[in-house]
N, C-alpha and C positions, 0 to 999 in steps of 0.2 A: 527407504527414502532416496531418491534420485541424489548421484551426487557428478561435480564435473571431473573430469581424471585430469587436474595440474598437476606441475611437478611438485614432489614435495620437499620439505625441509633439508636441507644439508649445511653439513660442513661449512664452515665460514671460509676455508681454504680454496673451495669451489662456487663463493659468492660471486664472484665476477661472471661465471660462464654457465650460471645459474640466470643471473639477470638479464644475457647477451640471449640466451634460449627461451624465457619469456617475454622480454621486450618487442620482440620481432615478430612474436606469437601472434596476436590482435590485429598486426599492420601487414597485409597483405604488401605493401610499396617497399618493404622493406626486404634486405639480404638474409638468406638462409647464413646461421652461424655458423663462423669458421669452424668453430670446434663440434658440431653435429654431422656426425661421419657414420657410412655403412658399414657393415664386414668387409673387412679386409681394408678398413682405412679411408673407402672410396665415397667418394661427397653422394650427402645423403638428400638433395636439395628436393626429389621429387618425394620422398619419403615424408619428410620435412613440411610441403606443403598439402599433403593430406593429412596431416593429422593438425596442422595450422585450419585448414577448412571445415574438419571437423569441428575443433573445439570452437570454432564462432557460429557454426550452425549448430551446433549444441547448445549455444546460451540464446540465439534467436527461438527454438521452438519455448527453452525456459522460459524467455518475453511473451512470445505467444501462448504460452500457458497461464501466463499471469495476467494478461491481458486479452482477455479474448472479445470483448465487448469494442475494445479500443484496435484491437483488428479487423475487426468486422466494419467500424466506420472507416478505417482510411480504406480497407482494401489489402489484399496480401502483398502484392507488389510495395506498396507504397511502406506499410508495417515493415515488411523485413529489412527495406533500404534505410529506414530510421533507426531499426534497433539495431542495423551494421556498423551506424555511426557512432550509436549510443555506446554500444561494445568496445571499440576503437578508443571512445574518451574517459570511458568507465571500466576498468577490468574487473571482474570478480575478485573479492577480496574472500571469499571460504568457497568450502569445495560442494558447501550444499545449494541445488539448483532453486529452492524455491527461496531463497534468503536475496537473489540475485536480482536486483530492477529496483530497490528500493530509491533512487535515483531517476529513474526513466520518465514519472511525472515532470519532474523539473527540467529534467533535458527536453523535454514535449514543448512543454512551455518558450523555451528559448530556440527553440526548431524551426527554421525560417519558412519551413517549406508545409508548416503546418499552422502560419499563423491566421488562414480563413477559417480554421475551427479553436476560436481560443476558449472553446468548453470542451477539450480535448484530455490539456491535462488535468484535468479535475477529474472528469472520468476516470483516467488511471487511476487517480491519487483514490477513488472510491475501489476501485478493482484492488489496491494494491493494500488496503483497509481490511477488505473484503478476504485477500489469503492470511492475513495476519492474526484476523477473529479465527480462523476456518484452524491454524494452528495455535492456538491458543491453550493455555490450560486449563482444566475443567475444573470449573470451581463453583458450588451452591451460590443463585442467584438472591439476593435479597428482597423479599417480601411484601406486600402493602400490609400485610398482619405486621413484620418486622417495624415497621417505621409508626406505622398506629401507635403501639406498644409506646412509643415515647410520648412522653407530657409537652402538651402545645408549649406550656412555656417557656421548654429546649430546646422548641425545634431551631432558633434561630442558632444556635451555639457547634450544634451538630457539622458531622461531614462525612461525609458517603468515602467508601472505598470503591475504586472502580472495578467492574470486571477486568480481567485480563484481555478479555476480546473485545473489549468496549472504544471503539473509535469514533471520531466524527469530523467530519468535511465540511468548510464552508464554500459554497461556491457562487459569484455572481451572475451565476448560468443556470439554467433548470437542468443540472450535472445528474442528478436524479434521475431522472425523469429519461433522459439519452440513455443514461448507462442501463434503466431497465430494462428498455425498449432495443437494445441492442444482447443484452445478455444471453436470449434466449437462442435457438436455433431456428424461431419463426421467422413470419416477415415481421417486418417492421412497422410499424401503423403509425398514424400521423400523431406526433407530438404537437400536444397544443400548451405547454405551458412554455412561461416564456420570460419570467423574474427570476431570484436568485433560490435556490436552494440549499439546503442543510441537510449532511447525512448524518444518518444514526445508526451505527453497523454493529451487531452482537453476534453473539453464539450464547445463548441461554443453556441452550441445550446439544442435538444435533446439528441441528441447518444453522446457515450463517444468515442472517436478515437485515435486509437495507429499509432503515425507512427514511421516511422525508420528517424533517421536524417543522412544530408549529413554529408560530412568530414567538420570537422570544427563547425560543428553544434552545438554540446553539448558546446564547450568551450564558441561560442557566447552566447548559452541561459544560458547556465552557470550563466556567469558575468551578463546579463540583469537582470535578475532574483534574482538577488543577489544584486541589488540595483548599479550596476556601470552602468557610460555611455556607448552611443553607441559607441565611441572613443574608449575605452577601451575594448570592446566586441569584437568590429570590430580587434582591435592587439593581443586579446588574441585566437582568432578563426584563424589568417593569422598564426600565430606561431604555433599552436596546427597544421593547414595542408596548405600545400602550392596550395591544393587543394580547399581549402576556394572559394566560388561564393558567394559575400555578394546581389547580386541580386537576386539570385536563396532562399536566406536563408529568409532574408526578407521577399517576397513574401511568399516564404511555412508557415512561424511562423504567418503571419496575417492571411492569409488563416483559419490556423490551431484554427483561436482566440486565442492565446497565450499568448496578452496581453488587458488592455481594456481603459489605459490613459497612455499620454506624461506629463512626468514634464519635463519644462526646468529649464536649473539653470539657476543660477542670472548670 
């Protein structure tokens, strides 16, 4: 597993020129530290700024690896110059690279220079869904025999455990539909949808799967997933669309491996 080489833990004795050496690290605009010296004592400022260079182009490809759907719309140019920013107001806080960008949706979002695509960071936020299933841990999906098995007249009382890899996005952009259409290494073909969409992101098994949720859909996994019953899921998903098929929903979310145990209540 990829990891970044920061500096590591020390001494509380050497906290100041711990901090004076990472602080400066991210900000190009900023003075090589006094106290970073070559052999023989002699200022190490050109040393200093290569291995400054490295480590932000080391977490720009991390970016680019997490997002690769969301570099392909702006462009390489324009990607690296956001995530040099993002770097800059975000440092990595662990030394593992794929843990790195969990932020970068929301920085998108607030990104001035990218607000003629404000179905941008939604697409992250699906990409960044999408590594989290993809690490995820592997756990038996739960059943339509599993959920049969329970007597209709519990079903309201019941509540799903979620998969581990089970995420989902709400977006008022057809966030779906871009991010698929950009993921691949093909061309791009003309997107015709054009309302809001809902992800629904697992790992059942090997591959990680995006799909698009029905009407009604997100409000049900919503609540499941948030620890309420199926009673509760089932009225917040009829209210959310009149559109709601709790047959059609069910079936797609087990399918999906979505969930991987029933608790009932007392």
């Amino acid at each position: 597993m990829a990891q970044l080489d920061l500096p590591a833990q020390i001494p509380s004795e050497a906290s100041a020129s711990a901090a004076a050496f990472a602080s400066a690290l991210l900000d190009p605009d900023r003075r090589t530290p006094a106290q970073v010296a070559g052999p023989d004592g002699k200022a190490a400022e050109k040393r200093y700024n290569v291995y400054r260079n490295n480590v932000t182009v080391s977490l720009i490809e991390a970016l680019a690896a997490t997002f690769p759907a969301t570099r392909r719309i702006t462009g390489e140019d324009f990607f690296r110059a956001m995530a040099r920013f993002h770097i800059r107001a975000s440092p990595p806080t662990s030394p593992l690279l794929f843990e790195y960008g969990r932020g970068f949706p929301g920085f998108i979002e607030r990104y001035d220079y990218a607000r003629s695509m404000p179905w941008l960071a939604d697409v992250a936020r699906i990409e960044r869904a999408w590594l989290d299933a993809y690490h995820a841990a592997d756990v038996p999906p739960l059943s339509l025999q599993d959920l049969a098995a329970i007597p209709p007249e519990r079903l309201g009382e019941l509540m799903l455990v979620p998969h581990p890899a089970t995420h989902i996005v709400f977006s008022p952009y057809p966030a779906v539909s871009i991010f698929a259409a950009n993921r691949s290494a093909g061309p791009v073909g003309p997107i015709n949808a054009t309302g809001p969409e809902r992800a629904l992101v697992t790992r059942s098994a090997l591959d990680v799967t995006v799909r698009t949720l029905p009407p009604g859909g997100f409000a049900f996994l919503d609540h499941l997933t948030k620890g309420k019953t199926f009673g509760a899921a089932v009225a917040a998903a009829t209210a959310a669309s009149p559109e709601f098929d709790l047959s059609a929903n069910i079936v797609g979310v087990l399918q999906a491996g979505a969930f991987t145990a029933i608790h009932q209540g007392d």
